[in-house]
C-alpha positions as CSV (number, residue, x, y, z in Angstrom):
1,X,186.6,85.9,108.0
2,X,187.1,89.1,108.9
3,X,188.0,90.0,112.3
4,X,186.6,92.8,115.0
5,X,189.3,94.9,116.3
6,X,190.5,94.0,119.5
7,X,190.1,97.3,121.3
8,X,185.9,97.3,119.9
9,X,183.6,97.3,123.0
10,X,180.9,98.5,121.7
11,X,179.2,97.9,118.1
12,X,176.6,100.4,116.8
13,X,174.7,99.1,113.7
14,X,172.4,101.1,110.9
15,X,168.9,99.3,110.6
16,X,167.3,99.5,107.3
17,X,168.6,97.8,104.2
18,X,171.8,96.7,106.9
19,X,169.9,94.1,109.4
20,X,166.6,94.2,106.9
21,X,165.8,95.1,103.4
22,X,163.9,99.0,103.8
23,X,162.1,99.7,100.5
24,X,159.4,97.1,100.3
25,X,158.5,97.6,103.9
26,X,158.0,101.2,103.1
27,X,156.2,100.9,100.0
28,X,153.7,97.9,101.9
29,X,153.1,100.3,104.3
30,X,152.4,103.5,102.4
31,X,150.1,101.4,100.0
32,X,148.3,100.3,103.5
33,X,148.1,104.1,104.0
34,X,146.7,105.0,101.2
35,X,143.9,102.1,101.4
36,X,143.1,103.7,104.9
37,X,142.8,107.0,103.7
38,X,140.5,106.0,100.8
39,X,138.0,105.7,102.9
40,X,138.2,108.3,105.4
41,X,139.9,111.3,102.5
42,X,138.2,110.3,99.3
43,X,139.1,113.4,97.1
44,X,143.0,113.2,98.9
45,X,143.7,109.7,97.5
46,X,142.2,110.8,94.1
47,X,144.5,113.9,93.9
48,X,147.4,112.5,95.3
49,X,149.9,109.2,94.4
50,X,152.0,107.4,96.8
51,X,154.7,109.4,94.3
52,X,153.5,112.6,94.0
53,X,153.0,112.2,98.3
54,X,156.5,111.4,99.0
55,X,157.5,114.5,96.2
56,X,155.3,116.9,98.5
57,X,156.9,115.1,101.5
58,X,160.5,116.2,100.2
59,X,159.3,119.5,99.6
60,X,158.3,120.2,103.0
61,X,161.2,118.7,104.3
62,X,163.3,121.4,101.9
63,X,160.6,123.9,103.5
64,X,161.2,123.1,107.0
65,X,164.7,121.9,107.6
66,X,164.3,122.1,111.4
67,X,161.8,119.2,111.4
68,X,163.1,116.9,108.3
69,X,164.9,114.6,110.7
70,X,161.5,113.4,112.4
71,X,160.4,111.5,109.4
72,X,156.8,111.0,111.0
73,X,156.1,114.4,112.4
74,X,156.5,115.4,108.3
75,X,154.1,113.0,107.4
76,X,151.5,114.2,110.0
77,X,152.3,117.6,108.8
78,X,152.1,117.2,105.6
79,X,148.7,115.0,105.6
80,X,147.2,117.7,107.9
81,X,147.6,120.2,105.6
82,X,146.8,117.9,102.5
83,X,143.4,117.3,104.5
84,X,142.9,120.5,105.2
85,X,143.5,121.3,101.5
86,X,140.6,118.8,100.1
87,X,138.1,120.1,103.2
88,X,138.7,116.5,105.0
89,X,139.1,116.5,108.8
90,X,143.0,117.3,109.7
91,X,142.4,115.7,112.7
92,X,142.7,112.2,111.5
93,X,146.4,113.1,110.4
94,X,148.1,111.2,113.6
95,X,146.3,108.5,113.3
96,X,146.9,107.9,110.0
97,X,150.8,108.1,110.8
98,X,149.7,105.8,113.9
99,X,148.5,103.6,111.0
100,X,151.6,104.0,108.5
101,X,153.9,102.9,111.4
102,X,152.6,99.6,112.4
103,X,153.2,98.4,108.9
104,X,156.6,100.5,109.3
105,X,157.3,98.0,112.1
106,X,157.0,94.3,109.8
107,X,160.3,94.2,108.6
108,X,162.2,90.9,108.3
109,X,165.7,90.5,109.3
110,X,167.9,89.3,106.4
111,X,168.9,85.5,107.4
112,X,172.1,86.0,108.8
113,X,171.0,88.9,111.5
114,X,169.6,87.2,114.5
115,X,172.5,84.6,114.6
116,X,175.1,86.8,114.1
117,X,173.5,89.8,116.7
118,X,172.9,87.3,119.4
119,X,176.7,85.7,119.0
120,X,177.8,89.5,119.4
121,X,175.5,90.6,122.0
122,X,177.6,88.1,124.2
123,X,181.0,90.2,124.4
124,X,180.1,93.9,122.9
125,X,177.7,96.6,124.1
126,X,175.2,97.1,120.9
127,X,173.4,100.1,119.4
128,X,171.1,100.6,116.9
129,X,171.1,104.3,114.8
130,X,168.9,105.1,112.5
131,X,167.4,107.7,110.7
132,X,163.9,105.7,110.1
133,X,161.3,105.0,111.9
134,X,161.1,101.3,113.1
135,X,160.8,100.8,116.9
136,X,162.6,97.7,117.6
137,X,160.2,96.6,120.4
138,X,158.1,95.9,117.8
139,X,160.1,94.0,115.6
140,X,161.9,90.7,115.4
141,X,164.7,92.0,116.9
142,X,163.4,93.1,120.1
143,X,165.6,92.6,123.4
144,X,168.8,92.2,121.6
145,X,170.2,95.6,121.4
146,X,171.7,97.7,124.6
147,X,170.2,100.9,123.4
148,X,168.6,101.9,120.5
149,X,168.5,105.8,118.8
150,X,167.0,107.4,116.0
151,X,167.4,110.8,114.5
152,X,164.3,112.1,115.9
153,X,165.5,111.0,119.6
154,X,168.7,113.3,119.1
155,X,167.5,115.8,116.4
156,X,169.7,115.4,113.5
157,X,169.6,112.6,110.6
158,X,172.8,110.8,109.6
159,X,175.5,112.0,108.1
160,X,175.1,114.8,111.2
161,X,177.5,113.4,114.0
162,X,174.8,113.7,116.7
163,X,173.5,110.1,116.6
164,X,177.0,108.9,117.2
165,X,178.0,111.6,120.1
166,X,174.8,110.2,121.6
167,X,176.4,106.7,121.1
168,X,179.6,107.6,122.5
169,X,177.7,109.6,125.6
170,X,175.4,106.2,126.5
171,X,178.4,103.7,126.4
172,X,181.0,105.9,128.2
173,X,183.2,104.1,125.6
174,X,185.9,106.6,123.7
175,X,185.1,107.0,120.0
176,X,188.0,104.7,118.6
177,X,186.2,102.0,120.8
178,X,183.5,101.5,119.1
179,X,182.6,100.0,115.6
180,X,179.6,101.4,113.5
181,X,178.5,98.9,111.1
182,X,176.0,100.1,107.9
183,X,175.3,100.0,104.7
184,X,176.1,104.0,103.3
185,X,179.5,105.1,102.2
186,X,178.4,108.5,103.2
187,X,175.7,108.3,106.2
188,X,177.3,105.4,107.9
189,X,181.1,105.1,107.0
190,X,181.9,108.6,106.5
191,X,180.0,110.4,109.1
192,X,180.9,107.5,112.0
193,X,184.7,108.2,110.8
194,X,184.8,111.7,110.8
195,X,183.4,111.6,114.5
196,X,186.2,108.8,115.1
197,X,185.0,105.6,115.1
198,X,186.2,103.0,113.6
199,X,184.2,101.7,110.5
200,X,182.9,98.5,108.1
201,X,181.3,98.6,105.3
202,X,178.2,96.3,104.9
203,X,177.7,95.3,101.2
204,X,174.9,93.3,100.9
205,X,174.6,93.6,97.2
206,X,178.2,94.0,96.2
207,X,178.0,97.9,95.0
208,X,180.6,99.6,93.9
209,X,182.4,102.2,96.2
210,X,181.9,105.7,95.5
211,X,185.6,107.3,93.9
212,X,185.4,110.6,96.4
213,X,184.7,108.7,99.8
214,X,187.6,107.0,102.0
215,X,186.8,103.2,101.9
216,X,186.3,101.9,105.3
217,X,188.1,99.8,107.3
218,X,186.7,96.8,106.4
219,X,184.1,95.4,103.4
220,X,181.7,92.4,103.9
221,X,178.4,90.9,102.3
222,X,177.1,89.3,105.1
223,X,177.0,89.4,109.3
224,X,178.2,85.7,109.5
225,X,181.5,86.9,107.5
226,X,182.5,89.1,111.0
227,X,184.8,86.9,113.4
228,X,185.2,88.1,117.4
């Protein structure tokens, strides 16, 4: 077992592919997307692939840096213009995001979340960071987090330190209190250590550390390794 640091009061956590696995909830609910705009942006869907979208997605985002933190207003921007584009009503762009994001919402905890967040919930102040889109009301793990951000709430995507000044400003807790928990060497380990806090390393699938990043504090595969 590996054991929280005494001084820890507070414990911020990364969401996707740390408490649930991201990539098939993404893809279920772009291909949901795209089945919704088949029948509302006919010549879109025939011009366009869930690839060749998410290529013209990063290009916007490379476009317009100011906005590439807020994940869905690029998607509404970019299928505005892509309706615009094949002379199909822009309008229906926010709704269509509307649409992406309730699928965006049915993820499923890996096993040993719940157990392990409602065991900590009992003696540390929780947080949830993320740089997705998932609101946790609307998920299985709604109730059990303090406070929850995202990179659209405070402007910047991981590894920019915002998220976790915001975590530090909402706890009143000092930096080297707190313990942020994810599954990136670089968006969760390094950036939470450079602003101070303390740092573990949550490696699901056993990958290998990247050579030019400072290991964190401590490694484990699964929530139900940590001990109080």
């Amino acid at each position: 077992m590996n054991k929280i640091p005494e001084t820890i009061n507070v414990i911020s956590f990364d969401l996707d592919d740390t408490l649930w696995p991201c990539m098939q909830t993404i893809m279920h609910a772009e291909e949901q997307l795209m089945q919704w705009l088949a029948s509302r942006a006919r010549q879109l869907t025939e011009a366009h692939t869930i690839h060749s979208l998410r290529e013209h997605r990063r290009e916007l985002a490379r476009q317009e840096p100011a906005i590439a933190h807020d994940l869905n207003l690029l998607r509404e921007i970019q299928l505005r213009q892509l309706l615009q584009e094949f002379d199909h009503d822009p309008g229906i762009a926010a709704e269509a995001v509307d649409y992406f994001q309730e699928f965006r919402n049915l993820v499923e905890p890996y096993p040993d979340v719940i157990p392990s967040l409602t065991r900590l919930k009992t003696d540390y102040t929780l947080v949830s960071v993320t740089n997705g889109t998932t609101e946790l009301d609307k998920t299985p793990l709604k109730g059990i987090f303090h406070h929850s951000l995202n990179a659209r709430q405070v402007g910047h995507a991981k590894p920019h330190p915002a998220i976790f000044e915001r975590v530090v400003e909402i706890t009143g807790s000092n930096p080297d209190q707190i313990l942020h928990i994810g599954d990136d060497p670089l968006r969760d380990v390094e950036s939470a250590r450079n602003f101070g806090l303390r740092t573990l390393w949550l490696n699901r699938h056993e990958m290998p550390w990247p050579d030019e990043i400072e290991r964190a504090e401590i490694e484990i595969t699964s929530l139900s390794e940590l001990q109080e």
